[in-house]
C-alpha positions in Angstrom: 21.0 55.7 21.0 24.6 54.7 22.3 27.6 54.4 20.5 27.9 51.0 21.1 24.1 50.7 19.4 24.9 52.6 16.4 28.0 50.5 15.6 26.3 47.5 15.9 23.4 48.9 13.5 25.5 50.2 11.1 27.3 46.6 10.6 26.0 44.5 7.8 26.3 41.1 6.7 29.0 40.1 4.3 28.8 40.1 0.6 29.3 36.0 -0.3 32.2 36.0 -2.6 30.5 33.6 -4.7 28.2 34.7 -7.7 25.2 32.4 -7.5 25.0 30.7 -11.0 21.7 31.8 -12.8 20.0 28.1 -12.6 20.8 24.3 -12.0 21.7 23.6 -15.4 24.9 25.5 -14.8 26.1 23.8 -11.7 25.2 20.4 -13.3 27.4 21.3 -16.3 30.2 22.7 -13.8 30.1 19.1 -12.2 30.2 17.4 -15.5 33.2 19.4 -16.4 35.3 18.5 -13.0 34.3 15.1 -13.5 36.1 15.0 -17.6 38.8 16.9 -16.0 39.2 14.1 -13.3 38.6 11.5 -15.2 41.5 13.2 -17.8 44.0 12.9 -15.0 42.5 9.1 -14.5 40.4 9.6 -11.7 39.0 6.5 -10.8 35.5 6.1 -9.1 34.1 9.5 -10.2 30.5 10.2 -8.8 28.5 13.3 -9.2 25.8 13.8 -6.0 22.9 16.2 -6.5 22.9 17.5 -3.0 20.4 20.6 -4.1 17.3 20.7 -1.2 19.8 18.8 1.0 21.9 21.3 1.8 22.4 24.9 1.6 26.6 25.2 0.5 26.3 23.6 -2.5 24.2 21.9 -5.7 26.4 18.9 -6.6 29.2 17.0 -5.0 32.0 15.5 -6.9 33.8 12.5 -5.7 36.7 10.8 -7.3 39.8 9.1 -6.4 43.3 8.8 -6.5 46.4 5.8 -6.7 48.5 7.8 -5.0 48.8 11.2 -3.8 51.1 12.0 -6.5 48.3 11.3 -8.8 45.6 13.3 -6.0 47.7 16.5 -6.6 47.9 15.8 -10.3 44.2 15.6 -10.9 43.6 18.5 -8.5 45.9 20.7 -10.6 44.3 19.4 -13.7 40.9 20.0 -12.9 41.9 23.5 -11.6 43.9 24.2 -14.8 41.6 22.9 -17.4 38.6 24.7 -15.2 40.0 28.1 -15.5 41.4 27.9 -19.0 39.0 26.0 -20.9 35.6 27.2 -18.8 36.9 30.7 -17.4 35.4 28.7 -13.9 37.6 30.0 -10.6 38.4 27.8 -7.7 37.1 29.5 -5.0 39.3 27.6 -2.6 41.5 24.7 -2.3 42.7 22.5 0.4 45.4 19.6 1.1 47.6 20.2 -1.2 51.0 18.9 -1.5 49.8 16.1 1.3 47.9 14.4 -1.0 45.3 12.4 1.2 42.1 14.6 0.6 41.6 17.2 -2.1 39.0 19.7 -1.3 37.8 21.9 -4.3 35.5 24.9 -3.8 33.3 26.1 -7.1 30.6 27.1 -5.3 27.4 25.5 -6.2 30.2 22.6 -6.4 32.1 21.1 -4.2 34.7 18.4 -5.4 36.2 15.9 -3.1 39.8 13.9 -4.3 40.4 11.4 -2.4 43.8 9.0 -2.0 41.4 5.8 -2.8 42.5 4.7 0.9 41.3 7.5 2.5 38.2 7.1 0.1 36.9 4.4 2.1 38.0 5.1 5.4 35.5 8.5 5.4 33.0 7.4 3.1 31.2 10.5 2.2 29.5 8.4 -0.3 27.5 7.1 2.7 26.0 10.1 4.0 24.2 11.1 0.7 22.9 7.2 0.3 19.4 8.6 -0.4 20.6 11.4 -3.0 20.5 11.3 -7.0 23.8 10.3 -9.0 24.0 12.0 -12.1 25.1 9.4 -14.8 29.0 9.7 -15.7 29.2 6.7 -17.9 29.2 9.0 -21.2 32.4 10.7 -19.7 34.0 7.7 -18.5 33.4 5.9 -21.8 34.6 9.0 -23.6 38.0 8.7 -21.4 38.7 4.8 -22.2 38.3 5.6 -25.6 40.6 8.4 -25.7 43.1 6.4 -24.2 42.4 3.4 -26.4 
């Protein structure tokens, strides 16, 4: 065998640095709990997408968006504050922050998408999962009017 062999032998794939939640219920539960946190910042047009079969980076998408990307950065910050100190949950990985346009979250088995509400439409992820399940937010969102009520 040749050097050149052995090293490629001896090199294995990467441990993920995600731990793979025990079962669906969890990620679900994740998503739910972005979502409050969104809609605690007042996210407006929060969806949750069950993306599980469809793809293979994550279980559930969150959607939501913003007025202004003032109010994108706010709710990203939120969600990533109340996440860790109310769930012990860790973002994995965040992008476009301070710009304020498009707000990717990584949680692993979910994946959260803020969105300046013009930006919103211009990509409309919404679009590309047409034939995926929602999961119903109207408890959380009616939980958030009354809390500002």
């Amino acid at each position: 065998m040749t050097a050149k062999k052995a090293k490629i032998d001896s090199v294995r794939p990467a441990a993920t640095p995600r731990p793979t939640r025990e079962g669906a219920k969890e990620a679900k539960e994740l998503a739910l709990h972005v979502a409050a946190a969104g809609l605690d910042k007042k996210a407006l047009q929060v969806e949750i997408i069950d993306v599980r079969g469809k793809v293979d980076y994550a279980d559930y998408v969150v959607l939501m968006s913003g007025r202004s990307d003032r109010q994108v950065n706010a709710i990203a910050k939120g969600i990533d504050q109340q996440l860790k100190h109310e769930h012990d949950e860790r973002c994995y990985g965040m992008e476009g922050l301070p710009q304020g346009h498009w707000v990717l979250m990584d949680y692993g088995d979910v994946v959260v998408h803020i969105f300046h509400q013009d930006t919103r439409g211009y990509y409309d992820l919404e679009s590309l999962w047409m034939d995926a399940a929602r999961v119903d937010t109207t408890d959380l969102e009616e939980s958030a009017e009354a809390a500002d009520a």
